[in-house]
C-alpha positions as CSV (number, residue, x, y, z in Angstrom):
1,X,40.5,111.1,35.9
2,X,41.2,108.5,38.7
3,X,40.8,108.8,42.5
4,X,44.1,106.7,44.2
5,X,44.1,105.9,47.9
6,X,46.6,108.1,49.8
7,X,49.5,105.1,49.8
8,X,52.7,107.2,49.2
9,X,55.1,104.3,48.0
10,X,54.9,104.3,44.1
11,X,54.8,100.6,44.2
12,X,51.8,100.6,46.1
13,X,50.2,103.2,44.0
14,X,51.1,101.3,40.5
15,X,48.9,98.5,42.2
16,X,46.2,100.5,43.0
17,X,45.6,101.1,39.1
18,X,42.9,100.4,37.0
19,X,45.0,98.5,34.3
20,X,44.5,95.0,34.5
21,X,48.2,93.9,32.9
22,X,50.4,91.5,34.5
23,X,54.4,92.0,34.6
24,X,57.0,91.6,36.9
25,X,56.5,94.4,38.7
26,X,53.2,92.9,40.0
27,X,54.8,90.3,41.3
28,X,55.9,89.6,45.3
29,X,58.6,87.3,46.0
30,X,58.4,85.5,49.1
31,X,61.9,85.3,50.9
32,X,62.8,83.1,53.7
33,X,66.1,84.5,56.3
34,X,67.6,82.6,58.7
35,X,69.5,83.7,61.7
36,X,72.7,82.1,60.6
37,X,74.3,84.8,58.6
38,X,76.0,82.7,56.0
39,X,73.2,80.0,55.4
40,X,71.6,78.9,51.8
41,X,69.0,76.1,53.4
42,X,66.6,73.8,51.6
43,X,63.2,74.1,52.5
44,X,61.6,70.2,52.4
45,X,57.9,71.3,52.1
46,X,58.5,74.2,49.3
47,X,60.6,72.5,46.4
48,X,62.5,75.0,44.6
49,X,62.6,77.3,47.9
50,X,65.3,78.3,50.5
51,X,66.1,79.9,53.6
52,X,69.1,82.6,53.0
53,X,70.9,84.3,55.9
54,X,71.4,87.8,55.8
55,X,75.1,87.6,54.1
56,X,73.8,85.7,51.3
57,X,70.3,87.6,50.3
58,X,72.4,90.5,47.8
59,X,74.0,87.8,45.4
60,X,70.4,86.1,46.0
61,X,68.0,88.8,44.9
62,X,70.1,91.0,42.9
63,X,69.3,89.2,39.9
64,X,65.8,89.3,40.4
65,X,65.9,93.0,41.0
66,X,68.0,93.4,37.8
67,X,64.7,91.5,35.9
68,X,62.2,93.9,37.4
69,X,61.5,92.7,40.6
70,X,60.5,95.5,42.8
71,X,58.6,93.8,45.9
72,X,59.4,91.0,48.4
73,X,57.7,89.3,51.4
74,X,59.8,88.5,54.2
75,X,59.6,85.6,56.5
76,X,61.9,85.5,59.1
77,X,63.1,81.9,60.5
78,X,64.4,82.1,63.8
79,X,65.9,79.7,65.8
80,X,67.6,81.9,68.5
81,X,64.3,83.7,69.7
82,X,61.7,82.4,72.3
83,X,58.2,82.2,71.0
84,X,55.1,83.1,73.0
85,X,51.4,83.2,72.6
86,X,51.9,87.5,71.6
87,X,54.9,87.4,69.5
88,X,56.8,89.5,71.8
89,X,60.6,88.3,69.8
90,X,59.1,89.7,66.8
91,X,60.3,93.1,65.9
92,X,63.5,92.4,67.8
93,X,66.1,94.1,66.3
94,X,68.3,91.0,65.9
95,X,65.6,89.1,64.4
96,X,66.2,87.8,61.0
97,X,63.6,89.0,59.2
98,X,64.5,92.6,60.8
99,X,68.0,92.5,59.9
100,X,66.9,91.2,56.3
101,X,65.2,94.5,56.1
102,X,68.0,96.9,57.0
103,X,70.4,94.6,54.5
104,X,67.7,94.8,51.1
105,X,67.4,99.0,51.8
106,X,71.2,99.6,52.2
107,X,71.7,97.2,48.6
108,X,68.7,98.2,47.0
109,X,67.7,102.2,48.0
């Protein structure tokens, strides 16, 4: 019998196993947003990568979904928002990254 941490998301469970296989549903895609709704951006320091605005992330990561993927990390690109030393702009509800989540839950539940 195995003892698992009290994480309640499945996915989080499934990683807490003991099984040492790798498959796509161990994997985390990283996702860059931009605050311009419409934009597919190169990213000049991470070949192969891009910034996506909000409008564009569904056709974007529904295919990966469809092949298993079940996790993404989000980094927000923001060029609307003021930084500071706290990171006070940060769970805005207009910031990209924010918006990015509420877009991903309504097309993926």
């Amino acid at each position: 019998m195995a003892l698992h941490s009290s994480y309640s998301h499945p996915v989080l469970r499934c990683w807490q196993t003991a099984a040492t296989s790798l498959s796509v549903e161990n994997f985390i895609y990283p996702l860059f947003v931009t605050d311009d709704p419409d934009a597919v951006e190169d990213i000049g320091s991470l070949p192969d990568q891009r910034r996506y605005g909000v409008n564009r992330l569904e056709e974007f990561v529904g295919p990966l979904v469809s092949k298993g993927l079940r996790s993404v990390l989000i980094f927000g690109v923001s060029s609307k928002i003021e930084k500071d030393a706290t990171g006070s702009g940060a769970d805005a509800s207009d910031t990209p990254a924010i918006v990015a989540i509420r877009k991903l839950r309504s097309a993926f539940p």
